[in-house]
C-alpha positions in Angstrom: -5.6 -25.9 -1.2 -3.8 -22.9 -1.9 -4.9 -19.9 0.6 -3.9 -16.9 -1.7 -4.0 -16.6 -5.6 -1.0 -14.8 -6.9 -1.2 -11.3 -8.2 -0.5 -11.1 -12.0 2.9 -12.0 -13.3 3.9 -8.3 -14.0 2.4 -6.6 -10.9 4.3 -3.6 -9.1 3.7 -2.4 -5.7 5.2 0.8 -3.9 5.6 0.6 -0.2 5.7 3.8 1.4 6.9 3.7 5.2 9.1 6.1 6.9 10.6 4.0 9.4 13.7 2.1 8.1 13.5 -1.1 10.4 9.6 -1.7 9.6 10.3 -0.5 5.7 13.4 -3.0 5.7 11.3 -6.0 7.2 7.9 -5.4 5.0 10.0 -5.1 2.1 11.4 -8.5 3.0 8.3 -10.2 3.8 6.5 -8.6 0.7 9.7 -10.3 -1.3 9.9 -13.7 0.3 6.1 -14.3 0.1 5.5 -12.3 -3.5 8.7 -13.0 -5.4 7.6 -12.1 -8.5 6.8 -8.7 -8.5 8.4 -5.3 -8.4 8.7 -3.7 -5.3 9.7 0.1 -5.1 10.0 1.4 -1.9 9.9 5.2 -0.6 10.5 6.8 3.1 7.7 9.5 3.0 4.6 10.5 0.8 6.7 13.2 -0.9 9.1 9.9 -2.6 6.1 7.9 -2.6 4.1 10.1 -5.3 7.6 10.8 -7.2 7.9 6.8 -7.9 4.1 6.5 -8.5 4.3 8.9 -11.2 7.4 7.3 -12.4 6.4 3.8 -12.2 2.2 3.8 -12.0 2.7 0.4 -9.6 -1.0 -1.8 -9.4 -1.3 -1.4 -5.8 0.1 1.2 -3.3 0.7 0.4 0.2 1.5 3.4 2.5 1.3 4.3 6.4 0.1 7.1 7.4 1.8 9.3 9.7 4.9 10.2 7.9 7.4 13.3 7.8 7.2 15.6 4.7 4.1 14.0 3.2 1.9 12.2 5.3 -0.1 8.6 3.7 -3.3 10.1 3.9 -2.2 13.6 1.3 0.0 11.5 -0.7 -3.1 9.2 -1.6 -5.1 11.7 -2.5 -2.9 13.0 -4.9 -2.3 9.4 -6.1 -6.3 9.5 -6.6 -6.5 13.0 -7.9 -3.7 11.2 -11.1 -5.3 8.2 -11.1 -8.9 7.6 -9.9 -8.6 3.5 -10.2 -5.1 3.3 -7.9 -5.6 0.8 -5.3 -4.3 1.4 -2.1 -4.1 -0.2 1.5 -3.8 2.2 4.2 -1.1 1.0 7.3 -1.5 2.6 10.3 -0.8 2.0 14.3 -4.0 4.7 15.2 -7.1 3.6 15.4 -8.2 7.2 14.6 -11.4 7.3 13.1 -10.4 10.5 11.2 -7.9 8.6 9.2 -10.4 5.7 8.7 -12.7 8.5 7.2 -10.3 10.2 5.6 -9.4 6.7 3.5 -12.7 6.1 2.6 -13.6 9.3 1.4 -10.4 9.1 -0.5 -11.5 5.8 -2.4 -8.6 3.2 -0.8 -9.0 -0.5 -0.9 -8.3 -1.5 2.9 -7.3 0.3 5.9 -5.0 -2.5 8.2 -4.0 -2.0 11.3 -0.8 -2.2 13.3 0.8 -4.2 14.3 -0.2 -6.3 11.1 -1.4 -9.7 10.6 0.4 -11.1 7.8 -2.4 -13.9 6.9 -4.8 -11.0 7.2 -2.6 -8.4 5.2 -1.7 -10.8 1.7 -5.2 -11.8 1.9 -6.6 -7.8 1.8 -3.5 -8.0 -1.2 -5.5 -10.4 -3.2 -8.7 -9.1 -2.3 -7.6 -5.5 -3.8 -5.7 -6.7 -6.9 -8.4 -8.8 -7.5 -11.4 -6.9 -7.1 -10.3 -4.0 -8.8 -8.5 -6.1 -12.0 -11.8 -7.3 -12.6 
């Protein structure tokens, strides 16, 4: 029985993570284990919203504490252009300000670091799928 449905065959996804070596492994994970889709990557908020408006990817996943623009502005401003964007929040705090701060914002699923990959593509489906519905 297959765990995880596949997200549509032309999905996009940004990844928005300011450290290179997590950015570089994500990217490869969200590649090996999603093939299909079309990843854009971007080192702060700032890039991030630049390829959103560029590209309009399905789902948006971004950390939060980030030079330039931090996850938490550059989703609003994803929301404020696009009320339906679906976004996962990544962070390594378990601040509750940020957990408020995403929900007030509207975003799919906050997931914590360090991230449990089983856990994190299911929360993928569970987004792509609740909100293409």
């Amino acid at each position: 029985m297959e765990a995880h449905s596949s997200p549509p065959e032309r999905t996009s996804f940004l990844y928005v993570e300011d450290d290179p070596v997590t950015r570089d492994i994500m990217t490869k994970i969200i590649r090996m284990r999603l093939p299909q889709i079309d990843l854009f990557t971007a080192e702060n908020g700032e890039a991030g919203l630049e390829l959103y408006k560029r590209h309009t990817p399905d789902l948006v996943i971004t950390d939060v504490s980030m030079p330039v623009m931090d996850g938490i502005s550059m989703a609003a401003e994803i929301r404020a252009l696009n009320p339906r964007a679906v976004i996962i929040v990544i962070s390594a705090y378990s601040n509750t300000e940020y957990l408020i701060d995403s929900i007030e914002i509207g975003v799919c699923h906050y997931v914590l670091k360090p991230i449990d990959f089983e856990k994190f593509f299911a929360t993928i489906d569970k987004c792509l799928t609740g909100f293409h519905h």
